[in-house]
C-alpha positions in Angstrom: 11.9 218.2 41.2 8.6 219.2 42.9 6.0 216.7 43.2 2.5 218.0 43.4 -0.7 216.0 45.1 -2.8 216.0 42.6 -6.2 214.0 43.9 -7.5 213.0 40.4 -4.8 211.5 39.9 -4.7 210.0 43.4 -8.4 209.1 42.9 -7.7 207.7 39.4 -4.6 205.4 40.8 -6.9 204.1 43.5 -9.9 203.0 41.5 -7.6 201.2 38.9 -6.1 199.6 41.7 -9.4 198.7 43.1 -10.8 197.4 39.4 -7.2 195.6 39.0 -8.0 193.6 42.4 -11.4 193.1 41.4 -11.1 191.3 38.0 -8.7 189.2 40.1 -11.2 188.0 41.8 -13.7 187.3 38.7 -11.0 185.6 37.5 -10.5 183.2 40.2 -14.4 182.5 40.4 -14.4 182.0 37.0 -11.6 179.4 36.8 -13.6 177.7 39.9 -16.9 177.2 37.8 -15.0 176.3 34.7 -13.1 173.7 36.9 -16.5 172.7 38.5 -18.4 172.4 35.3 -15.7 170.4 33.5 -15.3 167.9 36.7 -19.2 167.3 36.4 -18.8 166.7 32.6 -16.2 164.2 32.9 -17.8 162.3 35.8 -21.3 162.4 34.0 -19.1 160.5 31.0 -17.4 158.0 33.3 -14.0 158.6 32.5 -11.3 156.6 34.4 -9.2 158.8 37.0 -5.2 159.3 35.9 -4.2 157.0 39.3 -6.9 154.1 38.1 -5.8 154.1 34.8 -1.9 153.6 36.4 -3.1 150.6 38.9 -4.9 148.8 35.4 -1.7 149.5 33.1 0.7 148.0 36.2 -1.3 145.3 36.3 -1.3 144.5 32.5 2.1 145.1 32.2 2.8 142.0 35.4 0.2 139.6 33.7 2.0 140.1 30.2 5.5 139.5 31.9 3.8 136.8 33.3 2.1 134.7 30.3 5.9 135.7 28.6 7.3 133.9 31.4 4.7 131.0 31.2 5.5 130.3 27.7 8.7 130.5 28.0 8.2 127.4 30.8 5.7 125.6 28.7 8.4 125.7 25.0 11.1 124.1 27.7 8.6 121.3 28.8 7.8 120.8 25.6 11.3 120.5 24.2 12.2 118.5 27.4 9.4 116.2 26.4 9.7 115.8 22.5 7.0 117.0 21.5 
């Protein structure tokens, strides 16, 4: 089999190449504007962070273990009472 150097072809391969590595990199700033843009959307509507919303719900979930565990207390002083 005899290869042949044909430089349109050559030419053509590099350009796509070239265009290939390009719209990588319009896709990568794109995706950093879009990222950008939403960040400054959600901050400009005060949305809680993921890791705040966690420390909140952890808390809620001790002080409802808690008031179970208060009135749990509070039924046995009662029935230790009478009343």
């Amino acid at each position: 089999m005899t290869q042949t150097n044909n430089r349109f072809l050559d030419d053509f391969a590099r350009l796509m190449t070239d265009a290939a590595g390009a719209a990588q990199g319009v896709k990568r700033e794109v995706e950093t504007i879009v990222k950008a843009q939403g960040e400054r959307v959600l901050n400009g509507m005060d949305v809680v962070r993921r890791e705040e919303f966690e420390v909140v719900k952890a808390m809620a979930e001790k002080a409802r273990l808690e008031n179970e565990r208060l009135e749990q207390r509070i039924a046995a002083l009662e029935a230790k009472l009478g009343t």
